[in-house]
N, C-alpha and C positions, 0 to 999 in steps of 0.2 A: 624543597627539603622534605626528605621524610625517614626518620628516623624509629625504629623499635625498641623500646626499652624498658627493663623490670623495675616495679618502685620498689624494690628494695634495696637496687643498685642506688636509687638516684634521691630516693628523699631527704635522706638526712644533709643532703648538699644542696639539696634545695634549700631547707630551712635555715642553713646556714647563710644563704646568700636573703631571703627574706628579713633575717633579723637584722640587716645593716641597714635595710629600706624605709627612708625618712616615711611619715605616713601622711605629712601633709604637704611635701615638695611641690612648689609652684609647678616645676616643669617635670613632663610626663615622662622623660627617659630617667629622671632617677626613682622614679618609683616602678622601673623595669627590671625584670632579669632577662638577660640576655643566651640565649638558647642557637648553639653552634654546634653542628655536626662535620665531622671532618675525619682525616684517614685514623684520628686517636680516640675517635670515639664523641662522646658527648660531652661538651665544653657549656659550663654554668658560670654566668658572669654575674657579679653584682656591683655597683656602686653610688656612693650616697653623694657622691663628687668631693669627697675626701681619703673613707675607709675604700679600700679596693677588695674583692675576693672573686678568686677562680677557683674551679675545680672541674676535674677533667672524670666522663666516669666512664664504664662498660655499656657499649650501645652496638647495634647492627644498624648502622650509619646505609640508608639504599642510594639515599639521592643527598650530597651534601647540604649547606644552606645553614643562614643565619635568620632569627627572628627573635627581634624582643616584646615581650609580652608584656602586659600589668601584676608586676611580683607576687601580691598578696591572693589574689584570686587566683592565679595558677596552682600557687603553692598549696593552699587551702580544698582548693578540687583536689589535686592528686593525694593530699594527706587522709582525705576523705575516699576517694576509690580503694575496692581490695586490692590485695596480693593478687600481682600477674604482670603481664606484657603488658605496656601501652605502645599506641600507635602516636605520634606527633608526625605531622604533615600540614604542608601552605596550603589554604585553596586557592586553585585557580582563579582568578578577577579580582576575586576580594581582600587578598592575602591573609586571611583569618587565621589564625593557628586551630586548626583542626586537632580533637583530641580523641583517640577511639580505646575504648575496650571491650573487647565483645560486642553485644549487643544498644555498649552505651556512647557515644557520640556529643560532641561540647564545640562549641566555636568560641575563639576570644580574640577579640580586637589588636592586631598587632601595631609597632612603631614603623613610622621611616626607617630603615636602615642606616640613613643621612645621618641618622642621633646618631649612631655605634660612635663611640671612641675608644681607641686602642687604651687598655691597661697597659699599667706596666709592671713590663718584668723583671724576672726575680735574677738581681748581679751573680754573677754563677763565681765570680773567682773572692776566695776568702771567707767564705761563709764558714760558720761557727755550728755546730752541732749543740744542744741543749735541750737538757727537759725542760719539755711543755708542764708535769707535774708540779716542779720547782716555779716556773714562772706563775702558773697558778697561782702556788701558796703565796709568792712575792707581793704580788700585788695585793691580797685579798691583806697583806699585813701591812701594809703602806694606803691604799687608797681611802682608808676612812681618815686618813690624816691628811687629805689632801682637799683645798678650799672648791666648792663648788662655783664659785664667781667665776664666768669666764675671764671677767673684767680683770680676773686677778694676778694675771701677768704668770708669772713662774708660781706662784703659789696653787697654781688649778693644776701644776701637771708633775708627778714623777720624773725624779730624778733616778738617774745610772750614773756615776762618774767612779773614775779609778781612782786611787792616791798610791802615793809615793812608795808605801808597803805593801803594794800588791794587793792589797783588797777592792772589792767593787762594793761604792757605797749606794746603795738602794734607800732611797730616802721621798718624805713628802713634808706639806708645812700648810699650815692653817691660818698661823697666826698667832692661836693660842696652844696648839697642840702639836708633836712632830713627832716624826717617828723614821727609824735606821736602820735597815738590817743589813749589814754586812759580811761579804760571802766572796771567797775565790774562785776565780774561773780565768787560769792564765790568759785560755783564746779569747774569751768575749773582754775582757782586759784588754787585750792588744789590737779588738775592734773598734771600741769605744775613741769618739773623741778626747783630747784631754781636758776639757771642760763640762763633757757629762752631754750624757743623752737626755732631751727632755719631752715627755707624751702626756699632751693633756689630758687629764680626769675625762674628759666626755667620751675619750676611746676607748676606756681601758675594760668597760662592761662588755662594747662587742666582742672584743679581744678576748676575754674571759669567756665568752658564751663559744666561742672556734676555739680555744685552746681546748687538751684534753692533758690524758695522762702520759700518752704517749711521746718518744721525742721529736724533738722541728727542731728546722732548720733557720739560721737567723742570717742574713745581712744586712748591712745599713748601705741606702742608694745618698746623693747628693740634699735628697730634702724626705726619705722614706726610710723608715724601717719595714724590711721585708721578713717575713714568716712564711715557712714553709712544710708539711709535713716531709719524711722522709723520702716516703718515696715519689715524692713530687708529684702528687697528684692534687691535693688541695695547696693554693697558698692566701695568703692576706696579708695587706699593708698598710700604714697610717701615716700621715705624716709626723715630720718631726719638728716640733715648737725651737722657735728662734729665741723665744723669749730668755731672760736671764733670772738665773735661781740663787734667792740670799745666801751669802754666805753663813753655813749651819756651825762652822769650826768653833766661832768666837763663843756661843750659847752651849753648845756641845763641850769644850774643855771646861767650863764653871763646874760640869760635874765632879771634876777632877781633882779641882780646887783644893786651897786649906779652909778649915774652918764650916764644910759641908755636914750635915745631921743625918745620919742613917738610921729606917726606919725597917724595921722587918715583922713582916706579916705574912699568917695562913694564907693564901690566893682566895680559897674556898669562903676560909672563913668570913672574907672578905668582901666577899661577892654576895655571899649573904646577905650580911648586914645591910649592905647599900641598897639591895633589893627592897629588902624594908624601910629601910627610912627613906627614899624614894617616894614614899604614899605620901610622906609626911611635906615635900618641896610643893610649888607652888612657881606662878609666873615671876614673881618679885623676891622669892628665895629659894632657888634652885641649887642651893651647896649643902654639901656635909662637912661640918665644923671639927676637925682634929685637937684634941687638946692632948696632949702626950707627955710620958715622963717613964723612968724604967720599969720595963716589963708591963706595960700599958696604954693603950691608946684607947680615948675614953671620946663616939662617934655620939655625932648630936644634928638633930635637923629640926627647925621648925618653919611653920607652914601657916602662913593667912588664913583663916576658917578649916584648917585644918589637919591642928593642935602641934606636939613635939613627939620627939623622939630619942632617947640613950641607948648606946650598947657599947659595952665594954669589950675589948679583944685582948688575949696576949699576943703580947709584942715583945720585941727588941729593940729599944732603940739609946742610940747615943747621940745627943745632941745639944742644942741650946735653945732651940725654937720649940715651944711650948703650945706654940698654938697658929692653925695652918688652915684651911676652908678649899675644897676642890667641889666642881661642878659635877654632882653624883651621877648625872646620865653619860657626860662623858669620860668619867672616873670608871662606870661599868663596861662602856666599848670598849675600852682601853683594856680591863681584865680578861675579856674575852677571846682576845687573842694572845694571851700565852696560855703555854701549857707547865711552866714550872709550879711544883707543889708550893713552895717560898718565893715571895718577890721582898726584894728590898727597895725601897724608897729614898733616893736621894736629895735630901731636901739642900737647897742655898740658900736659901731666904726666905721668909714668912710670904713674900710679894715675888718672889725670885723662881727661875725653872727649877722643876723639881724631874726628876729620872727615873725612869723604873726598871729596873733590869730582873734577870732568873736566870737561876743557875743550868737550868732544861732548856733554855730561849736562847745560846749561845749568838754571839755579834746583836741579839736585836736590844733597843732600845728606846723607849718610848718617852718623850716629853711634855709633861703637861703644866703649865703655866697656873699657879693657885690663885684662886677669887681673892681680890684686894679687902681686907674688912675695912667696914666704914664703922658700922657700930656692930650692935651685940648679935644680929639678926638680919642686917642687909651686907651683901656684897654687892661688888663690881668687876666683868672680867678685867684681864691686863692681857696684853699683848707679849708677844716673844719681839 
């Protein structure tokens, strides 16, 4: 093999295929990228023997040939060389990947070829066209509601599923916290299974770190979702979880209910406050205490060795529950992703889901489950 090629054509596909590389992988081919020259140029392969990524780039291909190298070090040398031609070439005996530029010369250890396993590729009939922007944001507004445990069956992974009116419901679940966003998209609707696509939390970072602003390409394979840029040059794929996702309907219409207490508050001002009495929680009282009544919601925190706190907000509200306690660290993540100047607050129950919707936030919805009071100054979470 020996192949010429400019790092400015080829690094940033490098590092894309580097970020999917396990770093402490028992076995040596997935801690590889795989380096292919052929009549299309320079083919970059990675995989963690789950996430797949190719990407095809601009090279003057002399002598074809495959070689897999050790990911991190490769990647790391050429991030580190200047702007220019590099040379890649096998040696003779050794099969070393030879690395030349100018005057500077690297040898690194390559694989059996025997590892190579074919990726796979991307189903070319059906595919969906979609911003990569939009899936960005989607996720970045779902996956903190989504439970870390792998252990945790459907709870670790995003949900996609259609319903009946033509929306695709975008959704994740913790346990105590959930979140919705709901959005049209006839094509990726009529891709989707009718029981919803589900991708566990552990993918959705490399996924984010390959996606950009630009639009991709989507199909769904037998056990994969495929990603592709447009012009088919890079693509990436995950698989797709078997697992089964609670049903969110039954928790989701209590919103809707009779007999629910609506709270309405500044965002800002909001955010605020909880910032500060934040100083005030502790391991054994980590809430902010709501006592509310019209035109006022009167915020309270106290803290082990690390006294109290009041602040008063104007409010809106109409209701019967008087008095409500949420977990102020994740009462603040929850603020942070919207952007409506008003949120209203849907309370059911003192112990019961509470909603948060904005009028700027269209289809999204967040649920946060409020700390049970036991007495004046300890809670307990509850579950959804």
């Amino acid at each position: 093999m020996l192949v010429r090629v400019f790092k400015d054509d080829v690094i940033e596909g490098l590092q894309k295929a580097a970020n999917i590389l396990p770093t402490k992988a028992g076995a040596a081919y997935l801690r590889s990228i795989w380096l292919q020259g052929d009549e299309s140029g320079l083919r970059i392969m990675a995989t963690d023997s789950n996430i797949e990524f190719k990407g095809s780039y601009t090279a003057e291909v002399v002598t074809p040939g495959l070689a897999g190298v050790q990911g991190k070090a490769f990647v790391d040398l050429l991030r580190k060389l200047p702007q220019g031609q590099i040379a890649l070439s096998l040696e003779e005996g050794s099969g070393n990947l030879l690395i030349e530029q100018g005057r500077r010369k690297y040898k690194l250890p390559t694989n059996d070829n025997a590892w190579f396993q074919n990726f796979s590729e991307f189903p070319e009939k059906g595919s969906v066209v979609w911003s990569g922007d939009y899936l960005l944001e989607l996720i970045d507004r779902i996956a903190y509601c989504i439970a870390d445990d792998e252990n945790a069956e459907g709870m670790n992974c995003l949900l996609m599923k259609p319903d009946a009116k033509g929306h695709i419901d975008a959704c994740g679940l913790t346990g105590h916290q959930f979140a919705l966003q709901r959005f049209f998209n006839d094509a990726l609707q009529a891709l989707l299974p009718q029981d919803g696509l589900l991708l566990q939390k552990k993918y959705l970072n490399e996924l984010k770190r390959w996606l950009g602003a630009d639009d991709i390409e989507l199909n769904l394979g037998e056990k994969r979702l495929f990603l592709r840029t447009t012009d088919k040059k890079e693509s990436f794929s995950l698989p797709v979880s078997s697992y089964h996702f609670t049903d969110y309907v039954a928790f989701l219409s209590r919103l809707d209910g009779d007999g629910t207490s609506k709270l309405e508050l500044n965002r800002k001002d909001l955010e605020a406050a909880l910032e500060r009495l934040l100083i005030f929680n502790s391991d054994s009282n980590r809430c902010t205490y709501f006592a509310l009544s019209e035109g006022e919601a009167v915020l309270s925190a106290t803290g082990e060795d690390v006294g109290s706190a009041t602040e008063s907000l104007d409010a809106s509200y109409n209701g019967t529950i008087h008095k409500i306690a949420f977990p102020t660290k994740n009462l603040l993540d929850i603020l942070d992703h919207y952007r409506s100047e008003k949120l209203t607050l849907i309370l059911t129950a003192a112990e019961g889901p509470c909603g948060i919707k904005g009028e700027d936030d269209q289809e999204y919805t967040v649920i946060i489950m409020p700390m049970k009071i036991v007495e004046a100054t300890y809670y307990s979470e509850e579950e959804v």
